[in-house]
Each structure stands twice: as C-alpha cells, then as structure tokens.
C-alpha positions in Angstrom: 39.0 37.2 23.4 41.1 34.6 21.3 39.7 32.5 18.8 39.1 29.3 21.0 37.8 31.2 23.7 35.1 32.2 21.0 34.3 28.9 20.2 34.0 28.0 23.6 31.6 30.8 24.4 29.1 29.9 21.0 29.1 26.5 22.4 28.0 27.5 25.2 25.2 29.7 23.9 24.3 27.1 21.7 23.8 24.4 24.4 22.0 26.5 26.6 19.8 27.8 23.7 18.7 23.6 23.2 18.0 23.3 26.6 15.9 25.9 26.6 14.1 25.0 23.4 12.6 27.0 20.9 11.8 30.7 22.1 8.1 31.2 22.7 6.2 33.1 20.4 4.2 35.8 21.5 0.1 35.6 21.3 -1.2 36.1 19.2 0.9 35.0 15.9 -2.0 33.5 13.6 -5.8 33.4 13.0 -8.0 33.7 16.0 -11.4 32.1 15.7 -14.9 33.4 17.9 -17.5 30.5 17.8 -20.8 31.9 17.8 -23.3 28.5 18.3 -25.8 29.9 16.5 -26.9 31.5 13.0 -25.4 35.3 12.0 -27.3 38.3 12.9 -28.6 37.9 16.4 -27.2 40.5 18.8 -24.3 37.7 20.4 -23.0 37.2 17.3 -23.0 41.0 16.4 -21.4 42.1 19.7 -18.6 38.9 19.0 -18.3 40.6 15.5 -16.8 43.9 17.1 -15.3 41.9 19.1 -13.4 40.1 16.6 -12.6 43.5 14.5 -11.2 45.3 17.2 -9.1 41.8 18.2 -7.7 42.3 14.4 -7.0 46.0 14.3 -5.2 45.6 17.2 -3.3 42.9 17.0 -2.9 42.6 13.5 -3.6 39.1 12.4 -7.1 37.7 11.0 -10.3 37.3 13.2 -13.1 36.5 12.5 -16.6 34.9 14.3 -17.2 31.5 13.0 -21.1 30.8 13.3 -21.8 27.0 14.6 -25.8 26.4 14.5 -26.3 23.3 16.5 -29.1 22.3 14.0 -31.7 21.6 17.1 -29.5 21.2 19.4 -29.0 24.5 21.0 -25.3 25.9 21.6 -23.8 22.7 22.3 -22.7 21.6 19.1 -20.6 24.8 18.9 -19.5 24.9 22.6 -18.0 21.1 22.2 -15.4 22.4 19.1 -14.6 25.1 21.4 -13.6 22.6 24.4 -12.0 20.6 22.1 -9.7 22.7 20.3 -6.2 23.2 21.8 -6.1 25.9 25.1 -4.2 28.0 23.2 -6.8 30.8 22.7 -6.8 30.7 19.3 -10.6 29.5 19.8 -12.7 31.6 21.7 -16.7 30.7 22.5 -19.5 33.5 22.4 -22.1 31.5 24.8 -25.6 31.9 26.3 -26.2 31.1 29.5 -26.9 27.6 28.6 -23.6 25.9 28.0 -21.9 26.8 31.6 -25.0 26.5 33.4 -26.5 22.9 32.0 -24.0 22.2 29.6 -21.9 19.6 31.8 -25.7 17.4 33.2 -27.1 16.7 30.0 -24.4 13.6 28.5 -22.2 15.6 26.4 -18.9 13.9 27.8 -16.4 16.9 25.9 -18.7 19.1 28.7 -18.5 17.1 31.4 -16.8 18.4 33.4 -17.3 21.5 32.7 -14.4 22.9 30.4 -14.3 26.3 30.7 -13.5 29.2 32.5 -15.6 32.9 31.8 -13.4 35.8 30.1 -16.5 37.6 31.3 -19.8 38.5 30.8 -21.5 41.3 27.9 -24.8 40.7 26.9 -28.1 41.0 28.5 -30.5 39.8 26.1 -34.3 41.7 25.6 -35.5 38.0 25.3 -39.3 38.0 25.1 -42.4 35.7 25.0 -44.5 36.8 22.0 -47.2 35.9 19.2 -49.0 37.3 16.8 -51.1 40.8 16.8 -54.1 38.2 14.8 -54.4 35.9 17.5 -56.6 35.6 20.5 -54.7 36.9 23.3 -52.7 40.1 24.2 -51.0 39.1 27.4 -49.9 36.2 29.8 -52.7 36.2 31.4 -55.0 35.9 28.0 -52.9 33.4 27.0 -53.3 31.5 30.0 -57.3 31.4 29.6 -57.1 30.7 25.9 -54.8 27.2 26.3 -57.3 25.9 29.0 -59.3 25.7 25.7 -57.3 25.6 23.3 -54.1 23.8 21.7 -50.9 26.2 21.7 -47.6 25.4 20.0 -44.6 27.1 21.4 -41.3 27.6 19.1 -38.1 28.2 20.8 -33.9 27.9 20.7 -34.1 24.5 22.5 -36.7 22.2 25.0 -33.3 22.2 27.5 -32.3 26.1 27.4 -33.1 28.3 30.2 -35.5 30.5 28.4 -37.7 27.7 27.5 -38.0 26.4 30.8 -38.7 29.5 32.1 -41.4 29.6 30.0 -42.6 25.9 30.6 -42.3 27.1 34.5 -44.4 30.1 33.6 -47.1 28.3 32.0 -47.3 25.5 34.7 -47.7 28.0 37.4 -50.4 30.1 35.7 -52.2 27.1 35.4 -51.6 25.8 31.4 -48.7 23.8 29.1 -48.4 24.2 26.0 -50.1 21.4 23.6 -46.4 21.0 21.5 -43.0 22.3 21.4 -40.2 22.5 18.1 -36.8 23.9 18.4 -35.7 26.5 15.5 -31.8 27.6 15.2 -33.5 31.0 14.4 -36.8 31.8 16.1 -37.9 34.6 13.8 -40.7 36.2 12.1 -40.6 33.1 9.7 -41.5 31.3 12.5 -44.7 32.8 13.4 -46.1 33.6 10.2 -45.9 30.0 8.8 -48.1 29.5 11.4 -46.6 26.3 12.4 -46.4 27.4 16.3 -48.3 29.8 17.9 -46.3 31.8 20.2 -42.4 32.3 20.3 -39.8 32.2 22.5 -37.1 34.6 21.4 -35.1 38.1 21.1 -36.1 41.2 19.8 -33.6 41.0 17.7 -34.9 38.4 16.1 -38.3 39.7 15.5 -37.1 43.7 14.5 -38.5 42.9 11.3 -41.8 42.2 11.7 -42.4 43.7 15.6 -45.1 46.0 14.2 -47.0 42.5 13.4 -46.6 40.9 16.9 -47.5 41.0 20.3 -45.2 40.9 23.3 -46.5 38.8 25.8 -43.3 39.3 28.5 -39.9 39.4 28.1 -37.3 37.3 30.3 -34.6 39.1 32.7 -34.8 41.4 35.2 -36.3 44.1 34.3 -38.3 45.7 31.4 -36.5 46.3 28.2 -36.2 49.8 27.0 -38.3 48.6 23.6 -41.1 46.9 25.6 -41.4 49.2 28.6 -45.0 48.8 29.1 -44.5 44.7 28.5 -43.8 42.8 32.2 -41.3 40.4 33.2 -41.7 37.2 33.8 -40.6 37.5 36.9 -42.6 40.7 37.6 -46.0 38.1 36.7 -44.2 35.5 38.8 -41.4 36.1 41.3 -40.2 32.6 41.6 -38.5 32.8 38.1 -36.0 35.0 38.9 -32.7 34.1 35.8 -30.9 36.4 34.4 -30.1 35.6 30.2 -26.7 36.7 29.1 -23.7 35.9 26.6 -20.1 36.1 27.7 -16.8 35.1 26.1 -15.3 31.5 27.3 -12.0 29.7 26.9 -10.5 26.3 28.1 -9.5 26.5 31.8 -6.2 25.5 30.6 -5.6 29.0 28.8 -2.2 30.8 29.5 -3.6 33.7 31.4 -1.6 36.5 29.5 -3.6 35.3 26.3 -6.7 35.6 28.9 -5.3 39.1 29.3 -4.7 40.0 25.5 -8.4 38.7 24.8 -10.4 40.5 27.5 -8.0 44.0 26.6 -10.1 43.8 23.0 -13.0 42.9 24.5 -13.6 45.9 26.7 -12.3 47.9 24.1 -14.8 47.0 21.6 -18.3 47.0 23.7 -17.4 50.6 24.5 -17.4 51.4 20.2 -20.3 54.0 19.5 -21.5 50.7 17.4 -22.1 48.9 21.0 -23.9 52.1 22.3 -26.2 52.6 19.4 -27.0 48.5 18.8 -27.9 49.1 22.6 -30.0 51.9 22.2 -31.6 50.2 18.7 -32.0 47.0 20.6 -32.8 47.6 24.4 -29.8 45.9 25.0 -27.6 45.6 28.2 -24.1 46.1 26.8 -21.4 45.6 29.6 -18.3 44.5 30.7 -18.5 41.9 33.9 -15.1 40.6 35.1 -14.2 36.4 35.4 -15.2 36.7 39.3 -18.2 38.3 38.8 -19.4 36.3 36.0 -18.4 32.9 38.0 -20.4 34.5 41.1 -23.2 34.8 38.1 -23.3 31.6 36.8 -23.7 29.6 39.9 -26.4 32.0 41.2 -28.3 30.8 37.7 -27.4 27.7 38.5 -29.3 27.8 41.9 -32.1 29.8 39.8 -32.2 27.0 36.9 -32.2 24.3 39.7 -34.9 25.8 41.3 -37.4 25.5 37.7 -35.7 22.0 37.0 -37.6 21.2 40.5 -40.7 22.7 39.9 -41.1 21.2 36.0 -40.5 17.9 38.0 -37.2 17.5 36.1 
C-alpha cells in the first residue's frame, strides 16, 4: 500500500471511529455503592456486606454498602437516592419488602411510579413480636387480655411498614389496639429496657443481645423460625395475615441488563459463603437466591396480602 493510500485508509478509520463515538467501557470501571435504608448490623445489611465483598474481589474495583437510616421514616429515604441516581448500576438498593410493595401509594413522587425492577430476592427475616420476660403477659393471647385493661405502647421500623400493620391487624382481630405507637431506626434491646414502649416489633437480630431477657410473643412469615420453634406465627394465631417479610437487591428499570447480569453473578456467589450458612444457622435466617420473575410473582402476591390488611385496618 502507497503512502496516500495509507492516508486514505487512517481517514477512514478515523471517521468511522467519530461516528461511532467513544468505545464503551465495560461495567464495572469505578466504585459500586449498596444502599442499605437502615442502621449497620441488622441481618440485610450483613448479607449486602458479603454481597459487596465478593462484588470487589471479583471485579476488582471498591464496594462497599452505604447505610441510609431514614430517621422515622422507614426505607424510603434511602430507596429515593437509589431511584434517583443514574441507571447505571453503580447504585444498587438492599430493600425490605416495604419500598416495592407501598413505596409508590404513599406521595413520594421519585417512587411513583414505581422505579425499580428486583435483581432478586435473599432474605427471609425471623421478624417477631416481643416484650419483656418482667412484664404481664407471655403470649398473644395474654397480651390480648392485658390491653383490654391496660395501656400498651408498641415500638416498631415504621406505622406504614408491613410488619407493623400486621401487627395492628393482629391486635384488631384479637380484639385490642395498642394505646400508642413510635417509630425507631433500630428497634433493639435499647428500646425495651428504657421502658418507653412496651412491646416491640422487630428481628432477632436485633434483640440477640439481650434475647435471654425477653419474651417472644410470635414472629411474622410463614413458618416458625429455627430460634423460636416453640413461638407461633402470626398467621398460625390468625390465618388471614398471610405476608411473607423479605429483602432483595433492586436497580432502576432502566439498567443495561448485562450490568443486571454482572450484579446478580456476585450475588449468588456470596449468599452461598460458609459466612451466609453460619449467619443462617446463628440467626434462623432464610438465606436464598429467588430469580427477577419469581420475586416480581412475589411482590405482587404481598401486594394482594398487604391490600388485604390495608382493608381490614380500614385504610
């Protein structure tokens, strides 16, 4: 090839290179945040932290889980930086059940509709009712009798999460409501012992501490944990509350599904980490893997099951 054939064929490759534009790079090429809406050291935002480590190792560049109490307000707070950060998966949300299930009907317009789509589902949370060993009452049922005479504060996540207002429904239907209500960003041992509610609404994690000096009253899901296996279900005590409590990774619906891919590779990887298996068998746990289908198919059968308590609290 001559000289000025040379040139002709640069200038070609050069043209067609500014058509083109600037090659792609591939994901991922810089930090990768996990938002975890709530405080460290519940089992979410341990599971997101192997998560995050494996995402690292892997693929070399930083991860890490960046923790977004909502102060009050539940996940949402945390779940709205998530839907507004670019589609790009360099922000992935670690959510409850909460944000795809009410998130986009209560007036948060970055919700509304609803901005994300499900990776997929890990967590099953041991999520309990419980009080005090010191106080009058050792069961639902005791409970029950004791607030038809009584006052009896209730501490939860949030009045608007699904654990709450299964225990609002719970207490309706067995014939009491609790006297007042107050939102924590941890519901923990603290909680109890400053005796500023009564019973509490929240995970065993939250209570390992002190679980020798309180008494389970039920826990929420479907089935018994494997730490409270003589403790009943809610929905054992009252079939009409059927909802499953869970945590899954999210992304914007507008996320390239290869970085979808990439993600969700990690993901799996991680909750199968003899660290997953023993927080499980520390915890009582459900530690899983449930695909974007079968977490969509999951989310709107809550959404039936949440619409169904919304009805009978007359909401």
């Amino acid at each position: 090839m001559n000289k000025f054939a040379q040139k002709v064929a640069l200038a070609v490759m050069g043209a067609s290179a500014l058509i083109a534009g600037p090659v792609a790079a591939e994901y991922p090429e810089k930090p990768v945040s996990f938002v975890v809406p709530w405080p460290p050291g519940d089992l979410e935002d341990v599971l997101t932290r192997l998560i995050a480590e494996e995402f690292q190792e892997t693929y070399g560049v930083p991860a890490a889980v960046v923790n977004k109490p909502g102060g009050g307000g539940g996940p949402f707070p945390g779940a709205v930086s998530v839907a507004t950060a670019p589609a790009d998966g360099y922000t992935v949300g670690s959510f409850v059940i909460g944000v795809p299930v009410i998130g986009p009907d209560i007036g948060i317009p970055e919700l509304n509709p609803n901005p994300f789509d499900p990776l997929g589902i890990f967590l099953t949370y041991p999520f309990v009712i419980a009080a005090s060993k010191n106080d009058n009452y050792s069961s639902m049922e005791e409970l029950a009798a004791y607030a038809k005479d009584n006052e009896v504060t209730l501490g939860h996540f949030g009045s608007f999460l699904p654990p709450t207002k299964v225990t609002f429904a719970l207490a309706k239907n067995m014939g009491f409501d609790f006297a007042a209500e107050t939102a924590f960003d941890n519901v923990d041992c603290n909680v109890l012992a400053s005796g500023d509610v009564d019973v509490i609404n929240t995970t065993i994690q939250q209570i390992s501490a002190c679980q020798d000096d309180v008494v389970i009253l039920a826990s929420i899901g479907g089935e018994r944990t494997s730490q409270t296996p003589d403790v009943p279900t809610v929905s054992e005590i009252d079939p009409s509350l059927q909802l499953a409590l869970w945590n899954g990774l999210f992304v914007h619906k507008d996320t390239p599904a290869d970085v979808r891919e990439k993600i969700i590779a990690v993901a799996q990887k991680a909750l199968q980490s003899d660290e997953a298996s023993e927080l499980a068998e520390r915890t009582g746990a459900l530690i899983y893997w449930q695909d974007a289908e079968a977490s969509n198919a999951q989310i709107q059968s809550d959404k039936d099951s949440f619409a169904a308590i919304e009805k009978l609290l007359g909401e």
